[in-house]
C-alpha positions as CSV (number, residue, x, y, z in Angstrom):
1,X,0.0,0.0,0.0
2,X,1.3,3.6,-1.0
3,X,0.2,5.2,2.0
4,X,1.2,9.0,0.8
5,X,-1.7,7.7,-1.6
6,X,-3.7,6.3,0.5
7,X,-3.9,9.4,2.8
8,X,-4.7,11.4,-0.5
9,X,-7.8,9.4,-0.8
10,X,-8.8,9.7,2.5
11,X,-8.4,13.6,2.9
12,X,-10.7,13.9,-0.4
13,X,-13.4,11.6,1.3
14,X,-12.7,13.6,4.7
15,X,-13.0,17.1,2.5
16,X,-15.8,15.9,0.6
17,X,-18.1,14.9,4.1
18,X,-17.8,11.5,3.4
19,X,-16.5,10.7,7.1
20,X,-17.0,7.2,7.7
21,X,-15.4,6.3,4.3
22,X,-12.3,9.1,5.4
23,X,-12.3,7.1,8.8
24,X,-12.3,3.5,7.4
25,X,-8.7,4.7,5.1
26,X,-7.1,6.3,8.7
27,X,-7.7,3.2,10.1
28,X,-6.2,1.0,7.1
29,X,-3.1,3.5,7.0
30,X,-2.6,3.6,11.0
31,X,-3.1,-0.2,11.2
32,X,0.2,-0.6,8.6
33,X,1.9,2.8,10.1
34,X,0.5,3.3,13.8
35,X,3.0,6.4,13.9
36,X,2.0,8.2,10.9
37,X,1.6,11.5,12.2
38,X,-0.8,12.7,9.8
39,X,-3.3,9.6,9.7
40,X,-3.3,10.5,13.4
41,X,-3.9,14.2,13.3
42,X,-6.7,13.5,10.8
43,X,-8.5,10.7,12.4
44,X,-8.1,13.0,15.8
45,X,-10.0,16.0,13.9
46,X,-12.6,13.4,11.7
47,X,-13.5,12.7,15.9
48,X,-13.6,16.1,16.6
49,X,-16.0,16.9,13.9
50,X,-18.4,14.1,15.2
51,X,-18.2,15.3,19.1
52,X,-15.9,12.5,19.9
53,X,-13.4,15.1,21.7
54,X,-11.6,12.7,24.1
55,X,-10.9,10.2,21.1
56,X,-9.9,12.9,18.9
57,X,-8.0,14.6,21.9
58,X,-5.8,11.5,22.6
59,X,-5.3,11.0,18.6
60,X,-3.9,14.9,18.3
61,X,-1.9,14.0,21.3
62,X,-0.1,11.1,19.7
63,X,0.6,12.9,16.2
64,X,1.9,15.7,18.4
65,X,4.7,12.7,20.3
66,X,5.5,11.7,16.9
67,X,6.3,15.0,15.1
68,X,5.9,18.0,17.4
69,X,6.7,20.5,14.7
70,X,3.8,20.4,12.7
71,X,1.8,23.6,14.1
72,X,-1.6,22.3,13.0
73,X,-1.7,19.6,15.3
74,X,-1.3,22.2,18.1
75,X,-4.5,24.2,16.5
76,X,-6.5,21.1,16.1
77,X,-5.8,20.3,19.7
78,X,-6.7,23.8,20.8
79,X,-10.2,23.4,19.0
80,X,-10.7,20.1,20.9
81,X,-9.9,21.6,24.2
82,X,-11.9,24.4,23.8
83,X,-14.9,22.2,22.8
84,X,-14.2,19.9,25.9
85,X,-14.7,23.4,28.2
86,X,-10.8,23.0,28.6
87,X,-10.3,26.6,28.1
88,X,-6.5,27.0,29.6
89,X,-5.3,23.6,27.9
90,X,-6.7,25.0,24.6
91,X,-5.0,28.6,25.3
92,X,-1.5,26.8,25.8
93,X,-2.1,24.4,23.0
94,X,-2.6,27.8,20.6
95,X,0.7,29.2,22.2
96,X,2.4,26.3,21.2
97,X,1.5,27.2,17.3
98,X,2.2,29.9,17.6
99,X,5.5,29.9,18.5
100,X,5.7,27.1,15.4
101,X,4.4,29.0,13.1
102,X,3.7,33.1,14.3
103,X,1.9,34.0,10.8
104,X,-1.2,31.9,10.7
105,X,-4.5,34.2,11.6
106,X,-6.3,31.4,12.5
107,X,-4.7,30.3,15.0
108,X,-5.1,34.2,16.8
109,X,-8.8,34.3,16.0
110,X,-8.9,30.8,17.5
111,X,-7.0,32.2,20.5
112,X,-9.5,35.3,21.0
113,X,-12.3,32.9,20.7
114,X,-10.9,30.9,23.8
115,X,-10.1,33.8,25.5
116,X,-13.2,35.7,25.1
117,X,-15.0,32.2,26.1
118,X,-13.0,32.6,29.7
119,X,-13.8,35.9,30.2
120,X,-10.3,37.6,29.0
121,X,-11.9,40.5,27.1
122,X,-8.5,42.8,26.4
123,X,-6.4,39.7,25.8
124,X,-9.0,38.5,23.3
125,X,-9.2,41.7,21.6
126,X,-5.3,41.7,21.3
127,X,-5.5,38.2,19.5
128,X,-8.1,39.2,17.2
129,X,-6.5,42.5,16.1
130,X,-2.9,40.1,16.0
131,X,-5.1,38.1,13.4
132,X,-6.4,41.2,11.5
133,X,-2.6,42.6,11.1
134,X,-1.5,38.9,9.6
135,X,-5.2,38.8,7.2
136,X,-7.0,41.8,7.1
137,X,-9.8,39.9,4.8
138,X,-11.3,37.9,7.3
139,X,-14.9,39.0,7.9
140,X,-14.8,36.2,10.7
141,X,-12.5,37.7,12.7
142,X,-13.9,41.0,12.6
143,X,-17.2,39.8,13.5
144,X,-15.7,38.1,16.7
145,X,-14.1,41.2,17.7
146,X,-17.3,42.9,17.5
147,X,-18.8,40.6,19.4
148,X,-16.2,40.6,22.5
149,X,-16.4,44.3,21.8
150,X,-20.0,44.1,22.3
151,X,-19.4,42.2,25.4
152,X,-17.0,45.1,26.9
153,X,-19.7,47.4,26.6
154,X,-17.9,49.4,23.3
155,X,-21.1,49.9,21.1
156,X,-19.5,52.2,18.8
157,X,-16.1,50.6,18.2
158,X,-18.4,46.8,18.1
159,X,-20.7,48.4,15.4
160,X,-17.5,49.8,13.6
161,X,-15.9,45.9,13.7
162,X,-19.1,44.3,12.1
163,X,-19.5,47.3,9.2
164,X,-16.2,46.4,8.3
165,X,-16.9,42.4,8.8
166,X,-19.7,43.3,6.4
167,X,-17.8,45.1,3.9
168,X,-15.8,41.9,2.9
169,X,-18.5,39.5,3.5
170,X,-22.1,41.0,2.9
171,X,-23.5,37.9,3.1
172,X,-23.1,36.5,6.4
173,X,-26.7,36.8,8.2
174,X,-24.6,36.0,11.6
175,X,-23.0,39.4,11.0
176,X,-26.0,41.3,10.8
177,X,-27.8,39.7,13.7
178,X,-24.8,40.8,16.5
179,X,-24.8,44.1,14.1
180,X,-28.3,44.0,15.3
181,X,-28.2,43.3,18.6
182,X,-25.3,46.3,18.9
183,X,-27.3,48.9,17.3
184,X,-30.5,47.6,19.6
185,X,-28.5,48.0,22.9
186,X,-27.8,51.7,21.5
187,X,-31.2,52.4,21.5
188,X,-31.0,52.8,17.8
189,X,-34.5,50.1,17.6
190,X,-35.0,51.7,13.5
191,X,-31.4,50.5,12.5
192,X,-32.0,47.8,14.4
193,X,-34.8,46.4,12.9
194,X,-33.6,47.5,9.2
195,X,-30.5,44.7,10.3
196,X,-32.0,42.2,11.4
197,X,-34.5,42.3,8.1
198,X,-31.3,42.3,6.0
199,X,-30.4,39.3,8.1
200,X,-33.6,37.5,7.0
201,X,-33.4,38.4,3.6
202,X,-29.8,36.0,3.7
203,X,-31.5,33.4,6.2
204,X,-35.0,33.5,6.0
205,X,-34.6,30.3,8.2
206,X,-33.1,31.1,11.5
207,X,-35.4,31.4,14.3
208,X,-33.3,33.8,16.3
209,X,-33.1,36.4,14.6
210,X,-37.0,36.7,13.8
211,X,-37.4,36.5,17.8
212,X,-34.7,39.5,18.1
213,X,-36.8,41.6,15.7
214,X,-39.9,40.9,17.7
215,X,-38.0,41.9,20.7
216,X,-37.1,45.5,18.8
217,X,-40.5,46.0,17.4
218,X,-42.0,45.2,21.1
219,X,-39.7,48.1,22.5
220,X,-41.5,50.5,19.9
221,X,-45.0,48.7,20.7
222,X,-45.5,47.4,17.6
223,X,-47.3,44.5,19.4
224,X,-49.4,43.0,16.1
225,X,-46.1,43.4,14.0
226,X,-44.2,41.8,16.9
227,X,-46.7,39.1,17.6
228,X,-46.4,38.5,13.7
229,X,-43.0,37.5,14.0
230,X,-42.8,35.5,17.3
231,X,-45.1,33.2,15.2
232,X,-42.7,32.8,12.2
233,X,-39.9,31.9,14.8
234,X,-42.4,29.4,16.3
235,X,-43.3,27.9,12.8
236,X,-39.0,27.6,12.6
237,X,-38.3,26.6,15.8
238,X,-41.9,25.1,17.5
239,X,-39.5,24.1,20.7
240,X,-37.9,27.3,21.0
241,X,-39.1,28.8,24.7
242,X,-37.9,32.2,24.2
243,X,-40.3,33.1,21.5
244,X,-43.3,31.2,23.2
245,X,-41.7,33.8,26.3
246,X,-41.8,37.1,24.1
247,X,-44.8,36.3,22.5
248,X,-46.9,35.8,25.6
249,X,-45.3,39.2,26.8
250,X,-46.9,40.9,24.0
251,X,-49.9,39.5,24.3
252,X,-50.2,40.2,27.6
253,X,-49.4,43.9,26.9
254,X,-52.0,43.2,24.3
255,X,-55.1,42.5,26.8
256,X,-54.7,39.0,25.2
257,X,-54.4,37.2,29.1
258,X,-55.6,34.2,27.8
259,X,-53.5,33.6,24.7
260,X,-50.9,35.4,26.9
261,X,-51.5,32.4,29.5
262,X,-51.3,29.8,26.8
263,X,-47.9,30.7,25.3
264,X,-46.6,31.1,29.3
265,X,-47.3,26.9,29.6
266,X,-46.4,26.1,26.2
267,X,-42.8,28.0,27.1
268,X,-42.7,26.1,30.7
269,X,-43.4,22.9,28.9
270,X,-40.6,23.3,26.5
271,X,-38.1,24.4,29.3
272,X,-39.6,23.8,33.1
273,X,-37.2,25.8,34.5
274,X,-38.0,29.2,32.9
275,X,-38.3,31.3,36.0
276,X,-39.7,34.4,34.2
277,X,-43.0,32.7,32.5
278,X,-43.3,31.2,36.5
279,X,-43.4,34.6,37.3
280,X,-45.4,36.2,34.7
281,X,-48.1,33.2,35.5
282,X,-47.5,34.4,39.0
């Protein structure tokens, strides 16, 4: 067996999404060459993709004994860390590409995400303007900076982050939403809403952001509009408490007690623990 070949093979499986036929070659490669770095690293991150983080941790590990040089087994490892909640193994694992390889944005935007995750705001912020310096084309990036931005309290520099996220990528409905949800927290509900249509026009699909616009179009009592939209996001998402929440709020502002009633239960059946439609029941 060639296994340069073989690997081949399996990556375009592995790029393509077929994973189990990917798999199957990793196996057949590792089961002639059990310390083929790459067959290990790739099988590690096929596990990864599947939520199989402790198998695909222990794989990235073992590529990482064999040949500790190779900085994208150090980024793969990060991304499993940070899924498994291990937020200061991921951080070091990051560290340790970059001091492999200190020109790879990913790897910094990958490092702000961690940090941001663990509460490191300015550190985060540092890594993701690191990442813009190396790539300055990466709409991702700037749309995680506006988002820990967000976080910090910055509106204006946040709103600034995800114009210029939109710039390069105008078709990202994810952008728009957080551009949204920026704009809303400024008390700026017209600009708001104006985004998060321009979000649905991309996704007409996402149940979140039709809930966020009946949020903005409750603040400027446009209850029927609002109520309007809480349905769509219901029709999306029928298990999605929130709405079922908002909607009974509107209602109730409404007069509408008993539908108002009716969407409480139907939120507290979804999610027993929602305190709020307790509360509102009351």
């Amino acid at each position: 067996m060639d296994i340069e070949q073989k690997l081949q093979e399996a990556i375009v499986f592995h790029q393509s999404g077929q994973l189990q036929r990917a798999e199957q070659i990793y196996q057949q490669v590792l089961q002639i060459s059990p310390r083929n770095a790459d067959a290990l690293n790739l099988l590690g991150f096929l596990a990864y993709q599947v939520g199989r983080c402790e198998v695909a941790a222990n794989l990235i590990a073992k590529a990482i004994e064999v040949d500790s040089k190779q900085y994208i087994f150090f980024i793969n490892l990060g991304l499993v860390r940070q899924e498994q909640g291990e937020l200061d193994k991921s951080i070091e694992a990051y560290h340790k590409a970059i001091e492999i390889n200190p020109d790879d944005s990913d790897v910094y935007n990958n490092l702000g995400n961690t940090l941001q995750e663990q509460g490191e705001l300015d550190k985060s912020i540092e890594a993701y303007h690191k990442a813009i310096e190396i790539n300055p084309n990466d709409s991702d990036v700037y749309n995680n900076l506006g988002n820990t931005l967000q976080g910090q309290g910055e509106l204006d520099k946040s709103i600034e982050a995800y114009h210029k996220a939109i710039e390069i990528n105008p078709n990202d409905a994810r952008i728009y939403y957080n551009l949204g949800a920026a704009q809303k927290k400024q008390g700026k509900l017209d600009n708001a809403i104006q985004t998060y249509q321009q979000a649905i026009e991309i996704n007409p699909d996402d149940a979140e952001i039709y809930n966020s616009l009946g949020t903005t179009l409750q603040k400027q009592e446009k209850l029927d509009q609002a109520i309007q939209v809480y349905h769509r996001a219901l029709e999306i998402n029928p298990n999605y408490s929130e709405a079922f929440y908002n909607l009974g709020l509107a209602l109730q502002e409404q007069g509408e007690l008993d539908q108002a009633i009716q969407a409480y239960h139907r939120a507290l059946e979804i999610n027993p623990n929602y305190s709020e439609a307790y509360n509102n029941l009351g």
